[in-house]
N, C-alpha and C positions, 0 to 999 in steps of 0.2 A: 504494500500500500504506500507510495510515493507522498512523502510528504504527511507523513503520519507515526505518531509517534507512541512507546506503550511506556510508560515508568511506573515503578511501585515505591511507595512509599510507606516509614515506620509511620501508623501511628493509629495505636493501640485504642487512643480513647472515641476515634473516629466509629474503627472499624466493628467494636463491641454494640454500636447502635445501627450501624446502617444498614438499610433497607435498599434494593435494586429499585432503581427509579432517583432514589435521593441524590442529589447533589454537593459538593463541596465549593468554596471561592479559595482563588488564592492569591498570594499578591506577588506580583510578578515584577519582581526589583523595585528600586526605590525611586525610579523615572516614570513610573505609572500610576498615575495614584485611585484607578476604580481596582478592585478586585475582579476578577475574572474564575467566570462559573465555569465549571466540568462533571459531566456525569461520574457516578462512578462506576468504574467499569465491571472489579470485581473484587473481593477483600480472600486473603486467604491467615487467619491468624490475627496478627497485629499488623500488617500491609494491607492497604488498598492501592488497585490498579487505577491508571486513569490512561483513556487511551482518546486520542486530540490531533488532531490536522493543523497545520502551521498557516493561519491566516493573518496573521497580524504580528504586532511588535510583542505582546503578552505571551503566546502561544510560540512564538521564535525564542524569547526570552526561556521560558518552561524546556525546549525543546535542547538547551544548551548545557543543562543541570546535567552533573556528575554524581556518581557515586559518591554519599557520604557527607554531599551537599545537603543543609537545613531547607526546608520550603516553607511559609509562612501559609496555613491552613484554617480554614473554618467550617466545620459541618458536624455533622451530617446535614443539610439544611434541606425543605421542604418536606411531601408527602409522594411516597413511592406507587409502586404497582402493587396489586391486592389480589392476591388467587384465593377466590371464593369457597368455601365450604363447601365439597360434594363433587367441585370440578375434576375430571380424571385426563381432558384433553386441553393442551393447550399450546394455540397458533399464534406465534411472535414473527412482527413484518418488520425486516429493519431495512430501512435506505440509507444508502453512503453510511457515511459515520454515524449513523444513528442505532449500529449496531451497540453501541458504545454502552447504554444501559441496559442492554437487553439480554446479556451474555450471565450477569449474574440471577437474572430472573429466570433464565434456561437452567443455572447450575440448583436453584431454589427446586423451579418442580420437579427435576429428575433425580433431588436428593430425597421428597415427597413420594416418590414412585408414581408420578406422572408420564401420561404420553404428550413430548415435547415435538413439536413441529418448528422450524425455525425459515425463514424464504430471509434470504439476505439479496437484496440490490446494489448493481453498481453499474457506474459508466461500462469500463471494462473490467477484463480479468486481473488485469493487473491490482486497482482500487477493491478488489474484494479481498473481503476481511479471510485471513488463512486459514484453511478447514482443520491445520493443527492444532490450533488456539481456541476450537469449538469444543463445549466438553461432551463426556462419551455420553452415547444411552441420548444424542438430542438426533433428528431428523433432521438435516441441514439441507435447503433445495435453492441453489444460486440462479439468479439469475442477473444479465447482464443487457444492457441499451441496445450493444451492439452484437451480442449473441458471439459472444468470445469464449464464453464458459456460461456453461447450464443453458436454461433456456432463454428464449433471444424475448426482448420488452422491458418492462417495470413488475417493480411487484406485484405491485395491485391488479395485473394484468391474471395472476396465480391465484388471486383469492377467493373468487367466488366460490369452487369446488370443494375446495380447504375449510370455507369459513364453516363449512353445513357440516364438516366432521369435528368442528372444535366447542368446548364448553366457552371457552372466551378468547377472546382474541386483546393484544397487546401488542403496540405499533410505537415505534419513535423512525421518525422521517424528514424529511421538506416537507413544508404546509400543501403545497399540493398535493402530495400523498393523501394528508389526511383528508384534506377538502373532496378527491375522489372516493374514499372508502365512504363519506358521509353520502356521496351522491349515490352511491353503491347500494344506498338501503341497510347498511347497518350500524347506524346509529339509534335503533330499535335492541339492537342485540347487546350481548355484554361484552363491550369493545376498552379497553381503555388505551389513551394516546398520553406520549407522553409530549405536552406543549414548550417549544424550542421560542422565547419572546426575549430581546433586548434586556438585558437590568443593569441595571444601577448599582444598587446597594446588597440584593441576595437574600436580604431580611424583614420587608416589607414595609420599609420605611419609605424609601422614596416614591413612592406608588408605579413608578415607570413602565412595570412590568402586568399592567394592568389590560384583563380580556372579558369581554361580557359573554354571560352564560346566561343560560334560561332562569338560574337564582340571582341575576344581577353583577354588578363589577365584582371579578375576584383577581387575585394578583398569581402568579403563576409562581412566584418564588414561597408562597406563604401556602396559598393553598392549593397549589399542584406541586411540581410540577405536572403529574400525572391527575387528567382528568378524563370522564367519560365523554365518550365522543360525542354522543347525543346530547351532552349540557353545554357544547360549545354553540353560540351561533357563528357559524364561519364570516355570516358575512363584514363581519365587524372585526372581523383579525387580521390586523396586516401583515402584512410580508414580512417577515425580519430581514430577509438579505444574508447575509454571510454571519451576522451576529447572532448565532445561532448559541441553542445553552451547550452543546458539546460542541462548537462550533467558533468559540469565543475570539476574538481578533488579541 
């Protein structure tokens, strides 16, 4: 994956709470002054993974750390993904880097003795996430733009037939991803998405990261990331562009 990067990091008191879906900020030297959000990818012990694409000065900065280097941390923050009581099937859509949080919610259900389905997207074969880095016991089915590896399209191109064999479905993407699955008809169903929105601050103070649902404004740092797909009204969500929450410049 060109331009993408995986590091682990100590720290114990993070990885004792987090939940797949949740989020960290961190501050990326001392010529930056917002913090910069990252999914987390996956904790194994007292390390958490974070895996990030180099858009920006924050994410170049991140991508330059050494072994044994300190990193200035704060999380676990937000609200993660929620596998239901009773659920035994469950389909995880990831585009580009939006595999990013979706890897520990894969290692959740098949540690649960679930059936895990996973459709990963990419430009090409090269940008797909590495089938060795998938953990065992999940269903991995790639696909790519330009039909380089697996099958040729998007994801969402794979979901109809998938969705009808899953108890829930669990997506982090580009917003038009999810804007299509909504058009898809299942925003009826038990979909959850994880919302990729601009922030500020990561804690709910600045409001910046603010999306209207059918319960009214909610902030996406405070009370998602991870929401139901059918409580978003799309059409009042704008683009984020490359400031994306795994996606951070």
């Amino acid at each position: 994956m060109p331009a993408v990067y995986l590091i682990w990091v100590e720290a114990p008191d993070i990885t004792a709470e987090a939940r797949p879906g949740q989020f960290v900020t961190l501050r990326c030297g001392d010529h930056l002054p917002l913090r910069r959000p990252l999914s987390i990818h996956r904790t194994d012990g007292r390390k958490l993974a974070l895996l990030f694409a180099v858009v920006g000065q924050g994410t170049e900065w991140l991508s330059g750390r050494l072994v044994g280097e300190y990193v200035d941390l704060l999380g676990p923050l937000g609200n993660g993904f929620s596998i239901h009581h009773g659920s035994q099937k469950l389909l995880l859509i990831a585009g580009g880097i939006g595999i990013a949080p979706l890897v520990a919610l894969a290692e959740e259900g098949v540690d649960a003795g679930l059936s895990v389905k996973l459709v990963i997207g990419a430009e090409t074969a090269s940008k797909l996430y590495p089938e060795d880095f998938i953990p065992g016991g999940v269903e991995a089915i790639c696909v790519t733009d330009d039909g380089s590896a697996g099958g040729r399209g998007v994801a969402t191109d794979f979901l109809p037939p998938l969705a009808d064999w899953a108890d829930q479905i669990f997506a982090c993407g580009p917003m038009p991803m999810y804007r299509r699955m909504a058009e898809m008809g299942l925003g009826d169903k038990p979909v959850q998405v994880l919302l990729e929105q601009v922030m500020g601050c990561g804690i709910g103070a600045c409001r910046g990261c603010a999306v209207m649902t059918r319960q009214g404004i909610r902030l996406v740092c405070r009370d998602g990331p991870v929401f139901r797909l059918g409580e978003i009204i799309w059409e009042e969500v704008k683009e984020p562009g490359v400031n994306r929450l795994t996606r951070w410049a």
